[in-house]
N, C-alpha and C positions, 0 to 999 in steps of 0.2 A: 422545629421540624423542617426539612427540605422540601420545598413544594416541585413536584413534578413538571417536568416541560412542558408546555402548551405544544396544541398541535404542528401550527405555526414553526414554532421554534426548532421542532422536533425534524417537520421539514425542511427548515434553511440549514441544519446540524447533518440530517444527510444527505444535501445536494453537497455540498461540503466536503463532506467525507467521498462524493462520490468525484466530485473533479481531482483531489486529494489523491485517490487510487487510480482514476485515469491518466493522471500524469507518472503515478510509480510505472504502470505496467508500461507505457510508452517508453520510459526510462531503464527498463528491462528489454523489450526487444532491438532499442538500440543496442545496446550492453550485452546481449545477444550475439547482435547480427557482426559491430564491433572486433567480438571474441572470436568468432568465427571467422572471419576475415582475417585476425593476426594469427590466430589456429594454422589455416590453411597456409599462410602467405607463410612460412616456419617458424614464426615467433610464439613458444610456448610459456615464456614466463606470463605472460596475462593470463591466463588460465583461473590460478589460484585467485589472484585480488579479486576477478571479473564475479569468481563464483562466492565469496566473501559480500562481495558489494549485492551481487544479485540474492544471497542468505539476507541482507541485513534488508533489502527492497520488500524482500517476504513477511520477513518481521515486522516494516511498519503498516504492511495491508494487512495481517492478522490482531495487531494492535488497535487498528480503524476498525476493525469485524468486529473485535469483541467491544469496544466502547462502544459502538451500534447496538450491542444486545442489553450494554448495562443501559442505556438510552431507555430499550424497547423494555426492558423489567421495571425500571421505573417509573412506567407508563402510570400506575396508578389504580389500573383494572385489574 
């Protein structure tokens, strides 16, 4: 049987996951601001990749959320 994470562990898994997602979202409002800047300046082929890259930046902070909750279900309690 799988023995649940100590508190401890629990903690260092989500400071983890929290620097984890602070660096995605900083890597989003570059990618952002970026897009916007070649937007405005007439280049619209970056559009699509920008919005592709910024879908898949979404996908890895919803992937961090939900293994944060399988974490918090396996608490034990």
């Amino acid at each position: 049987m799988k023995q649940p994470f100590t508190r401890e562990q629990r903690m260092t898994i989500i400071y983890a996951l929290l620097c984890f997602v602070l660096c995605i979202v900083i890597l989003q409002l570059w990618l952002l601001t970026a897009t916007m800047n070649a937007y405005l300046g007439g280049d619209e082929e970056v559009i699509w990749p920008a919005s592709i890259a910024s879908l898949a930046c979404f996908g890895m902070t919803a992937g961090a959320l939900r293994f944060l909750f399988v974490i918090d279900s396996t608490d034990g309690h």
